[in-house]
C-alpha positions in Angstrom: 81.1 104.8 131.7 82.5 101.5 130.6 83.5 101.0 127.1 83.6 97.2 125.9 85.4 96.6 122.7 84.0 93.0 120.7 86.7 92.1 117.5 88.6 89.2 116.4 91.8 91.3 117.3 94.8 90.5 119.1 93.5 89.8 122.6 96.5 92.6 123.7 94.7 95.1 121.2 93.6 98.2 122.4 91.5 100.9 120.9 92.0 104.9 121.1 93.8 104.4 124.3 92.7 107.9 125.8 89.7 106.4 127.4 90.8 104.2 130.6 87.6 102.6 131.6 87.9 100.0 128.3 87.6 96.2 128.1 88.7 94.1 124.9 86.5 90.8 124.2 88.5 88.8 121.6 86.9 86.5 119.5 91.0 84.8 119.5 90.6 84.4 122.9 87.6 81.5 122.4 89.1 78.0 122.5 87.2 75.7 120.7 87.9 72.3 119.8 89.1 71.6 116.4 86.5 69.1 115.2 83.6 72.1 115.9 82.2 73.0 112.4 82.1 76.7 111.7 84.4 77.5 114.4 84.8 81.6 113.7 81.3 82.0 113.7 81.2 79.8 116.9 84.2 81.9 118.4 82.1 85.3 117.5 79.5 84.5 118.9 80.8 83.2 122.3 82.8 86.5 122.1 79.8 88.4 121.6 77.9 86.9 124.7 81.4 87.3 127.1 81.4 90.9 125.9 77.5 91.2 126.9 78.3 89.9 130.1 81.0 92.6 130.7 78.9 95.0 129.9 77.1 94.7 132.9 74.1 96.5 134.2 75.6 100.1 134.5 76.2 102.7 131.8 77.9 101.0 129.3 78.8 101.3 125.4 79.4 98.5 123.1 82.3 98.9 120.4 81.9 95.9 118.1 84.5 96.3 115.5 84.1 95.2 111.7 80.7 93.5 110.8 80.3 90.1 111.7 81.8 91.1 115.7 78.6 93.6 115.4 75.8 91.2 114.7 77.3 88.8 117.4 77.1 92.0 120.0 74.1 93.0 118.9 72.8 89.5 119.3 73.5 89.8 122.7 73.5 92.8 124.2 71.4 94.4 127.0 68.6 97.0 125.9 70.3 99.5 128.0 73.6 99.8 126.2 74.6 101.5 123.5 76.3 100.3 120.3 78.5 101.9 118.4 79.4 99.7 114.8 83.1 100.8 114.0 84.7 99.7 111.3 81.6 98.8 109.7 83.2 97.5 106.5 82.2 94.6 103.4 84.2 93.1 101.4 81.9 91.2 99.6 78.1 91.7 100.9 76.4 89.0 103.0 73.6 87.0 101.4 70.9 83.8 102.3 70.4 83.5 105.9 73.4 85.9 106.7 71.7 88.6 105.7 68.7 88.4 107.6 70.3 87.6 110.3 72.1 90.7 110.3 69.5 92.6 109.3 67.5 91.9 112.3 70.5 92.1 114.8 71.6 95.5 113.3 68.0 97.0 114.1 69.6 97.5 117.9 73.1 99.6 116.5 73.1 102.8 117.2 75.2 104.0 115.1 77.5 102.5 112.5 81.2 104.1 111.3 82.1 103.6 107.4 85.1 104.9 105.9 83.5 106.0 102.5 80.2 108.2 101.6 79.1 105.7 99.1 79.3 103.0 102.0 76.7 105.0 104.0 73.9 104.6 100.8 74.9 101.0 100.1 74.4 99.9 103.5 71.9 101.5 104.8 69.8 100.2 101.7 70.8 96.4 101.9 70.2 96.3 105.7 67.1 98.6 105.4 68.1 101.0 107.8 68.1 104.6 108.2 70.8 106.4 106.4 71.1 108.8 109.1 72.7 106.1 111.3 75.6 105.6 109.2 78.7 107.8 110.0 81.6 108.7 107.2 85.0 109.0 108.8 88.2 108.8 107.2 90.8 106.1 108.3 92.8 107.4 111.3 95.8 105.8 113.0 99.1 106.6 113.3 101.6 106.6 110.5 103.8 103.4 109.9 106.7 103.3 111.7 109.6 102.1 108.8 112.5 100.0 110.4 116.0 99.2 109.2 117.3 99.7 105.8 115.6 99.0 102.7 114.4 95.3 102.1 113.8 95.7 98.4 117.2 97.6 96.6 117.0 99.9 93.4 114.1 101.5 92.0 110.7 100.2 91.9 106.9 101.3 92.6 104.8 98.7 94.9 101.4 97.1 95.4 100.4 95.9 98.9 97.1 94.2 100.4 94.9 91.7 99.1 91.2 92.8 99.8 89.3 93.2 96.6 92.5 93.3 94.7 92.5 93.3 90.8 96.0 92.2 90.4 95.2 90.4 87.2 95.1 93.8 85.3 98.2 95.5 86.8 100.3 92.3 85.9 98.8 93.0 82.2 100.1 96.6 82.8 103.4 95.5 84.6 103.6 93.5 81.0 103.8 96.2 78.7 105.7 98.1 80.9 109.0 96.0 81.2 111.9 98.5 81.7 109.8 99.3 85.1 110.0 97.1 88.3 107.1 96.6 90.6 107.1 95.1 94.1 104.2 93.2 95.0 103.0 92.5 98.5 99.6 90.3 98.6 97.9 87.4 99.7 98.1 84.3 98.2 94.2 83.6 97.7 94.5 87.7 95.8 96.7 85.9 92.7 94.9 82.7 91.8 95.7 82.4 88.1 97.7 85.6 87.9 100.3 84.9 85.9 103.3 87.2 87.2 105.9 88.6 84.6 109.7 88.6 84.9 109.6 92.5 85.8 107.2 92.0 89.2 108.7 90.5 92.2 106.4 88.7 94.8 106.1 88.8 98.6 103.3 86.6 100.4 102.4 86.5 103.9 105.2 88.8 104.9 104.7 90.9 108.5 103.4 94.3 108.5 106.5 95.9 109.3 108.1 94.1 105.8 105.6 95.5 103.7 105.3 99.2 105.2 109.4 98.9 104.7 108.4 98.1 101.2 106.0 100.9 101.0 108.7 103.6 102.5 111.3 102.8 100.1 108.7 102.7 96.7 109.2 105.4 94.3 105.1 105.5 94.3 101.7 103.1 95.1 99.6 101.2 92.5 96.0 100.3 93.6 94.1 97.8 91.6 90.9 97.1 92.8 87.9 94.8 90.8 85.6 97.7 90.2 84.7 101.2 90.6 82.5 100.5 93.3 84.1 98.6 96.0 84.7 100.0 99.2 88.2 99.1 99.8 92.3 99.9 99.8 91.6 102.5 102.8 94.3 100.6 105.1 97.1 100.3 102.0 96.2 103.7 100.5 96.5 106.1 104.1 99.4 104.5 105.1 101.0 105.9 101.5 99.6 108.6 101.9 101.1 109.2 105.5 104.4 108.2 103.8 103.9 111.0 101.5 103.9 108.4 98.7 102.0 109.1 95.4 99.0 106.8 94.7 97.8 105.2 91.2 94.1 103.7 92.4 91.3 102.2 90.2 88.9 105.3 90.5 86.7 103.7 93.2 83.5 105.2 94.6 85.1 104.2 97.5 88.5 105.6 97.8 86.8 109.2 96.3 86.7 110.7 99.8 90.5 110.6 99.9 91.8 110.9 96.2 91.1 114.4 94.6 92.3 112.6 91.1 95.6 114.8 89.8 95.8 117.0 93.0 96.6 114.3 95.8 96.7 111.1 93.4 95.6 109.5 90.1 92.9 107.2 89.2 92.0 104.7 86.3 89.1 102.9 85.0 88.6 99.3 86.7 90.1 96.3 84.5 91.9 99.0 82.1 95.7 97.4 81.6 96.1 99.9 78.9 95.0 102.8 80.8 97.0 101.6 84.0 99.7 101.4 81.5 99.7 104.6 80.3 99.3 106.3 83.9 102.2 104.6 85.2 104.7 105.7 82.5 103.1 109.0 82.6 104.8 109.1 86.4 108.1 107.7 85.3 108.3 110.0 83.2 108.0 113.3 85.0 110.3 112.8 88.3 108.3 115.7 89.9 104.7 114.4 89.4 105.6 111.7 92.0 106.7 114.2 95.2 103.8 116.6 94.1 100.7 113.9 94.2 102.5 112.4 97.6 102.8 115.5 99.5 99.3 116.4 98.6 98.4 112.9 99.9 100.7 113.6 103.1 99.3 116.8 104.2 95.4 115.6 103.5 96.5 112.0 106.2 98.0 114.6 108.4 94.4 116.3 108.9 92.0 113.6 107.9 92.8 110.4 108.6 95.0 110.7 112.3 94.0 108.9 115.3 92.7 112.6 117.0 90.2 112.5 114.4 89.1 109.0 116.0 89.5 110.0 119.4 86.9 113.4 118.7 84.3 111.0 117.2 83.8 108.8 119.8 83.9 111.5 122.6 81.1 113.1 120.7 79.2 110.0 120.1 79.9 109.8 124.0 78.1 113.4 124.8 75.1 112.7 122.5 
């Protein structure tokens, strides 16, 4: 059976290697010309139609991968084929004429992967779907590969990513907190009128590889996110937890499915500096609280969240 693959990936990307019969449809790989308004939707969507075209008119399944790559497919795509939504993930919820547009296009997915249980609810009821469509499965991939020695020297614990970040209320923690060093790692757009004290050093568009260095070397993880709902952090907070690092989150719905909260990490309440405060001196101070909550978190990425567990789900969406 041919598998197609629809993203905005590297064009050299390749998912769950086991299966041989694959084709990748990159949304990079559409050249348009600069003066075209709303050239990534443009570029998905001529994506979308190369990858229907692939498809051809044999057994076939569609992998569209993250959202907006899905309603472009499912735009598209032959009656016949089946549609698998992976990576079916919102940052901030569509809305207008985005909405219904995917609404209608998302009638034809079969099924649709999220990463947390309270995803399943929240989608299915904004798209109007059936619940039963919506599959929980924990982040898998491989854990990060740390090179070289250590980029940031001396003690310190680290943020990283920049989706959904609430990094406004950790640098009002970091404040009260100024015999502690923290490392931060995000995007530029995630500290807009953040003001950054002395005690917090800043890295900004750095390469993977930088920040998982970062990671590796951290004495623990801090995870701010806006609110105790959004579905988000799963990238940053597996690939600590497969680095057997310990984890401070806001206590998301979202990140529930992973963080058992004093067994494999700790949580907070969203926009609490004074509680994030409190729970990151409550670490410094007992040097074997640290180890405990990361090893908890390694062992729980070593059986959840591996790329076998991807691999099994897709060969039994294969045999249904």
């Amino acid at each position: 059976m041919k598998v197609v693959n629809l993203s905005e990936m590297s064009p050299q990307w390749n998912w769950v290697g086991t299966f041989a019969n694959q084709h990748h449809v990159s949304a990079q790989s559409v050249s348009l010309p600069t003066w075209a308004p709303h050239r990534k939707t443009l570029s998905r969507l001529v994506a979308g139609r190369r990858a229907a075209l692939a498809l051809g008119g044999g057994p076939a399944v569609l992998v569209s991968h993250g959202p907006r790559s899905t309603m472009a497919g499912a735009l598209f795509a032959p009656r016949h084929v089946r549609h698998l939504a992976f990576s079916f993930n919102f940052t901030d919820l569509p809305t207008g004429i985005q909405r219904k547009v995917m609404e209608r296009a998302f009638r034809s997915v079969e099924r649709f992967t999220v990463f947390s249980s309270v995803e399943r609810q929240l989608y299915a009821q904004y798209f109007n779907l059936p619940i039963e469509r919506f599959d929980l499965l924990h982040w898998g991939v491989r854990p990060p590969r740390v090179k070289g020695p250590p980029l940031e020297e001396g003690d310190y614990l680290c943020a990283i990513g920049g989706q959904a970040r609430d990094y406004a209320t950790l640098m009002r923690a970091m404040a009260r907190l100024p015999h502690l060093r923290l490392v931060l790692v995000a995007t530029p757009q995630s500290l807009m009128n953040v003001d950054i004290p002395a005690n917090v050093s800043v890295h900004t568009n750095i390469p993977l590889a930088m920040a998982m260095n970062i990671l590796a070397y951290s004495r623990y993880m801090v995870l701010p996110l806006r609110d105790n709902r959004v579905p988000c952090g799963h990238v940053t907070l597996v690939a600590a937890m497969h680095l057997g690092k310990a984890v401070i989150a806001t206590g998301s719905a979202g990140l529930l499915d992973y963080i058992t909260p004093g067994v494999s990490g700790l949580t907070c309440p969203a926009g609490d500096h004074a509680a994030l405060a409190r729970t990151i001196q409550s670490v410094h101070d007992d040097p074997e609280m640290a180890p405990r909550l990361g090893l908890a978190g390694q062992l729980f990425a070593h059986t959840h969240c591996v790329e076998e567990r991807v691999v099994e789900y897709f060969q039994q969406f294969l045999m249904k």
